[in-house]
C-alpha positions as a printed Julia matrix, in Angstrom:
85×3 Matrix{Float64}:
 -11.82  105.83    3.32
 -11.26  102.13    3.41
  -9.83  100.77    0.77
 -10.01   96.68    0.87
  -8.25   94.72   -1.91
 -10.48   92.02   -2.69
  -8.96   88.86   -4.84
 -11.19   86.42   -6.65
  -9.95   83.16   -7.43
 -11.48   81.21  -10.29
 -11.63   77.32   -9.23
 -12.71   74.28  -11.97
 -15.16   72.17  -10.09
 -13.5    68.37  -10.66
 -16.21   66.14  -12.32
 -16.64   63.04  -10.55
 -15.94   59.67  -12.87
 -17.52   56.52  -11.85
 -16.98   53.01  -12.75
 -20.29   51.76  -13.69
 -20.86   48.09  -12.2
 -23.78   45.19  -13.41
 -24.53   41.57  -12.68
 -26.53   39.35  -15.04
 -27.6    36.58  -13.27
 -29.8    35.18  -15.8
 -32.93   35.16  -13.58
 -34.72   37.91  -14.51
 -36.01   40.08  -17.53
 -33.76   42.72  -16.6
 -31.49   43.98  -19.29
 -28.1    44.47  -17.66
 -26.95   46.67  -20.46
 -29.95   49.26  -20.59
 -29.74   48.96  -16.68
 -26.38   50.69  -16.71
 -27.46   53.21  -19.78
 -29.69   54.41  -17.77
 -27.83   54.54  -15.03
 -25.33   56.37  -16.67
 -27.82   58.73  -18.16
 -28.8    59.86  -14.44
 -25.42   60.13  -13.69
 -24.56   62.63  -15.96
 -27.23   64.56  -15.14
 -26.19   64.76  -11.5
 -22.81   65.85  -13.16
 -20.84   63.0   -13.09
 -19.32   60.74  -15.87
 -19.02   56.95  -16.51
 -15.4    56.4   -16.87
 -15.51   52.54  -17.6
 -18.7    49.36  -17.23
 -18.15   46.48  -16.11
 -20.29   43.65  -16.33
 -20.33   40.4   -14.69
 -22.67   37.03  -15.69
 -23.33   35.43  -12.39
 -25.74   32.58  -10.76
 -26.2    35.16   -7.9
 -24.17   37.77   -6.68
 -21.32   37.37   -4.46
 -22.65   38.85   -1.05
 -19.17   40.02    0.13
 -18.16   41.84   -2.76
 -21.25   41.83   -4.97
 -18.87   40.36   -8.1
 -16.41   37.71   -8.5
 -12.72   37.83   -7.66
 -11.13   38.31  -10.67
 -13.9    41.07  -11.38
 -12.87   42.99   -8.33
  -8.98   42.96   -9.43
 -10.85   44.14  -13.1
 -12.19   47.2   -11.58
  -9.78   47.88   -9.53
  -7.43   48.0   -12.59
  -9.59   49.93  -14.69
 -10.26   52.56  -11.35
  -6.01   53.21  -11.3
  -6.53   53.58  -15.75
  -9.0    55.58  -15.97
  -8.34   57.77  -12.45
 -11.97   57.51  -11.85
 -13.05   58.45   -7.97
């Protein structure tokens, strides 16, 4: 007879945490905020979580890094807080 030992490991699947990122240029009729609500509602229902928003009032987004400077130094502050991914 042939006996196999077989070992199960339990693993925690690691939730993903975003940082949630919005510019209001002022042009439109899109509401920045409820843009990112929602955004974080289809977020959590792929699983993830919002771990921090940022928003950022603009003229028109920067095309290298899609927000200011000082925004990018923001988030990548709040990214080494929060540990998001």
């Amino acid at each position: 007879m042939d006996r196999r030992r077989i070992t199960t490991h339990e693993t925690e699947e690691k939730i993903q945490r975003f940082i949630l990122v919005g510019v209001d240029t002022g042009r439109d009729e899109i509401d920045t905020e409820a843009s990112l609500n929602e955004l974080d509602e289809l977020l959590e229902t792929a699983g993830g979580e919002c771990a921090g928003r940022v928003i950022q009032h603009l003229p028109e987004v920067n095309r290298r890094t899609y927000v200011g400077s000082g925004k990018v130094e923001e988030i990548r502050q709040l990214l080494l807080d929060t540990g998001a991914d």
